[in-house]
N, C-alpha and C positions, 0 to 999 in steps of 0.2 A: 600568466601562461599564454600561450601563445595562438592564432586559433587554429594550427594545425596538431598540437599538442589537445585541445579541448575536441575538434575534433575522434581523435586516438581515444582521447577518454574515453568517452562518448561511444564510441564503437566498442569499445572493451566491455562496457557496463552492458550495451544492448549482447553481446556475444554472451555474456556473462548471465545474465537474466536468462535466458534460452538454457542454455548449462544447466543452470541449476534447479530451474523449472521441473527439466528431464530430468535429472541425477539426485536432486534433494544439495545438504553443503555438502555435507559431508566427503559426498564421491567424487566430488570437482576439484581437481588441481591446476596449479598455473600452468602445466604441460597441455591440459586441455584447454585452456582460455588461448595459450598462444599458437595451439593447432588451428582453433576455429578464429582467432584473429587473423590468425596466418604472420604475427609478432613473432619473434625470436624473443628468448628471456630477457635478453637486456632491452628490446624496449619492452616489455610489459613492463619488468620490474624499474623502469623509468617513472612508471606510473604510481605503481603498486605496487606496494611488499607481500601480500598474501591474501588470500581467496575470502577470510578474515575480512579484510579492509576495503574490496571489493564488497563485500556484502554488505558491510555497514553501511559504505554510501548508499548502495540502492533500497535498502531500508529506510535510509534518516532523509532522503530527499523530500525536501518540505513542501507539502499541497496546502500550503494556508488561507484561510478564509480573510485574511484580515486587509488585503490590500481591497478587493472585492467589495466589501463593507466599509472600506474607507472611502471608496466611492460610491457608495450607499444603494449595491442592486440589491436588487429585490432578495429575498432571505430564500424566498420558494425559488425562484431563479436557479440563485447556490447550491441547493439542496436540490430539485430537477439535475443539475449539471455534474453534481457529485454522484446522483442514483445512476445515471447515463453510463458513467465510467465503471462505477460497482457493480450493474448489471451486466457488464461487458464483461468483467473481469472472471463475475463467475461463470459467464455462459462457456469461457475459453479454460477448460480443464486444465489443457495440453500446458496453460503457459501461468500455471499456477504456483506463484513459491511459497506454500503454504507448509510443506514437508522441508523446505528449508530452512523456511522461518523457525517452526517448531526444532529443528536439530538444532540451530544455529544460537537459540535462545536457551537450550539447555547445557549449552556447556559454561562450562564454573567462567569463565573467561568472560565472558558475555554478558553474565545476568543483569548485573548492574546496567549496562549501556540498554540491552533490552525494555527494562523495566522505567527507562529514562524514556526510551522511544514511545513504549504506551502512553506514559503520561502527559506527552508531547500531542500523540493522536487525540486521544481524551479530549485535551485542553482546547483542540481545536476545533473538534465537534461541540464541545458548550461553550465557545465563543459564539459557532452558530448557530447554536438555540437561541443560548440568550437573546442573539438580536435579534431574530425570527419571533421572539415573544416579544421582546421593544417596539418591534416596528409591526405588532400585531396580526401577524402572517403565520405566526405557531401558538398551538395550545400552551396554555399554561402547563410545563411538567416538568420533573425532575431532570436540567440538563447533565446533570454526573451520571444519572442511570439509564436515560435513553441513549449518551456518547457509550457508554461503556453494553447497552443490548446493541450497537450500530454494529460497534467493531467485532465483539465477540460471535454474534449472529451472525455478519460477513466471514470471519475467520471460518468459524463451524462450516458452512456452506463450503468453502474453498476446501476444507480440507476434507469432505465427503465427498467431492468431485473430482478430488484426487485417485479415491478408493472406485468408485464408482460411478458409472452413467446414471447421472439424476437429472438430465434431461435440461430445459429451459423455465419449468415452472416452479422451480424454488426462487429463480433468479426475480422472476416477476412477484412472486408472493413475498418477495426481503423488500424488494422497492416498495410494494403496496403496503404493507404491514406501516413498515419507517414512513413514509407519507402518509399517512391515514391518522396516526399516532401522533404527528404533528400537525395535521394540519384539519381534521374530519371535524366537520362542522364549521369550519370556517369559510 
């Protein structure tokens, strides 16, 4: 593709993120992605077939830990840099797609891909246990069950700040908890 074409993407998915943040999927059509593009349907639909397919990329975009670890930083580094981002994300209600996520994962259409995408998360968070325990910078503990209290505990938060002002101290007590859990005493 081309980079005025990746560009276009690019703008679509950030216009689209904003959308749906506000609206949840459900309420967001490609009349609205190419209003707030300011596209005409035929180029969206250059890009995109449906709000569906928009959404998956910006769900399935991969934050992998593994290039990272293949040049061997630090485990607390990755995990610092990941709390950074998660802390951001919940302190920012407004741009939360947490009520999308949950519409978008319950339709029959979706389950499966859904349920691919957690295990995808999952898999990437006990990647980075694991080495975090190899290279001696994390406690010994279950990486299936503290990947899966990361994501669910971040999800829960997100989507309480959707409902309501919970302020900035959930955001700091989910970092501290998740660091402390892996790393306290060390």
């Amino acid at each position: 593709m081309s980079k005025k074409g990746e560009e276009t993407k690019r703008m679509i998915i950030a216009a689209a993120v904003e959308l749906f943040a506000l609206k949840g999927f459900k309420d967001v059509s490609m009349s609205d992605i190419c209003e707030k593009t300011g596209l005409s349907r035929g180029g969206l639909y250059r890009h995109y077939s449906s709000t569906s397919e928009i959404f998956s990329q910006i769900i399935s975009d991969d934050h992998s830990f593994d290039e990272r670890i293949k040049n061997k930083e630090s485990a607390l580094t990755i995990l610092n840099d990941s709390m950074d981002v998660l802390e951001s994300e919940i302190k920012d209600s407004a741009g939360s797609l947490s009520l999308a996520i949950y519409e978008y994962a319950n339709l029959d259409e979706n389950s499966t891909e859904f349920a691919k995408l957690l295990e995808k998360a999952k898999k990437r968070w006990q990647t980075l246990i694991q080495y975090g325990i190899k290279t001696g910078e994390f406690n010994r503990v279950d990486p299936e069950a503290v990947s899966e209290m990361i994501l669910y505990y971040y999800q829960g938060i997100r989507m309480w700040s959707r409902v309501m002002n919970i302020g900035n101290k959930p955001a700091k007590n989910y970092r501290k908890n998740i660091v402390d859990l892996l790393t306290k005493g060390k």
